[in-house]
C-alpha positions in Angstrom: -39.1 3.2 15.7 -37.1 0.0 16.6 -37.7 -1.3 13.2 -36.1 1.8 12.0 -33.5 1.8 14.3 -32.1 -2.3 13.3 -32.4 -0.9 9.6 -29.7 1.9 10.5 -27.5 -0.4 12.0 -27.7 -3.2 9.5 -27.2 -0.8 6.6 -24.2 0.6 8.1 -23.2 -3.0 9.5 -22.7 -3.6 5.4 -21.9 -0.3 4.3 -18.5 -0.8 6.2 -18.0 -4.3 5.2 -17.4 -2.9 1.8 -15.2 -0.8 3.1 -11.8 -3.4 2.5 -11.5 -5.3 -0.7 -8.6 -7.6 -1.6 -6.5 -6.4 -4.8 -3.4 -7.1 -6.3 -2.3 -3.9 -7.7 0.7 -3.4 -10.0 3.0 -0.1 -9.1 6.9 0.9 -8.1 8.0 0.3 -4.5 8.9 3.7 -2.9 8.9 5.4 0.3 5.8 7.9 1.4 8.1 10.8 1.5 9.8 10.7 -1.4 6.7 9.4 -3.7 8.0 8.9 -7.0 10.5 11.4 -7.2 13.1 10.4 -5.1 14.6 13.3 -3.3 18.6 12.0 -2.0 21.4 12.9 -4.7 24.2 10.2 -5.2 21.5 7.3 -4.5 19.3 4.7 -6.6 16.2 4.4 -6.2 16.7 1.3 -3.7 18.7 3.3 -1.6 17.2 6.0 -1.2 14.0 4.4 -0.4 15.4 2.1 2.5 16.9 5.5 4.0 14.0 7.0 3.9 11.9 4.0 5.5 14.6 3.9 8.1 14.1 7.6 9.4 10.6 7.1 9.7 8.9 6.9 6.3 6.4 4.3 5.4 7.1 1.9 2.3 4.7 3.0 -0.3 3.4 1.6 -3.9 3.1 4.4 -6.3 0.5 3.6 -9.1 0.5 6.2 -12.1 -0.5 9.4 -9.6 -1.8 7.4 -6.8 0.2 6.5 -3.8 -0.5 3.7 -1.3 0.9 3.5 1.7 2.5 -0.4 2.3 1.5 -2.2 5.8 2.6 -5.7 6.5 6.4 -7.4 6.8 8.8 -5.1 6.0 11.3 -7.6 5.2 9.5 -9.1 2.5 8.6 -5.5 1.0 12.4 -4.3 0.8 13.2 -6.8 -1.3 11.0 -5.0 -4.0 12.5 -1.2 -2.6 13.2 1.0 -6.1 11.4 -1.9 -7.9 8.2 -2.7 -10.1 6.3 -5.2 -7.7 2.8 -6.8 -7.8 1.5 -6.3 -4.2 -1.5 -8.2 -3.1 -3.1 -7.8 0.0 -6.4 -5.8 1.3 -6.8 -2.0 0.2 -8.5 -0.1 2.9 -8.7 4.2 1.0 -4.9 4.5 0.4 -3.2 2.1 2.8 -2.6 -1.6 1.4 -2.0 -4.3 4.0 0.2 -6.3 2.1 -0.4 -10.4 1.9 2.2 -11.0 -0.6 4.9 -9.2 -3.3 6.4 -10.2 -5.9 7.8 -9.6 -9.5 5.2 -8.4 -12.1 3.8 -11.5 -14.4 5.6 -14.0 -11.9 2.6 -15.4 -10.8 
């Protein structure tokens, strides 16, 4: 019985390691209300994205249908707001805390 109970805790110990993997993922800088279709008239894409993050909404990475939702400096991530960005950083289901952004094919 105790053997059996270490195996269930070291197979879940692992099972959640896997859980996070470090990416760099290629996609458009948005907001996680607006997604890619960005909802306020008269405004780019830029603007309409720091608007958004200022009332509340997350920054976001939209990747063909796929949106993540963008954790780490802000600062650093509204450079990229309305903008193609590479984002790497550690993707944990759809939330991507973000170690560093920068210009497609700058690397």
């Amino acid at each position: 019985m105790k053997l059996n109970l270490v195996m269930a805790a070291a197979t879940l110990a692992f099972a959640s390691v896997g859980a996070y993997a470090q990416s760099s993922i290629t996609g458009m800088v948005t907001d996680s209300m607006c997604g890619a279709k960005h909802m306020m008239k008269g405004k780019t894409p830029a603007e309409c994205t720091r608007e958004c993050v200022k009332n509340g909404s997350d920054y976001a990475l939209v990747v063909g249908k796929k949106i993540y939702t963008l954790k780490g400096n802000k600062d650093q991530i509204d450079k990229f707001a309305g903008q193609k960005a590479m984002v790497m950083g550690t993707v944990s289901g759809t939330t991507i805390q973000v170690e560093s952004i920068m210009a497609p094919g700058s690397m």
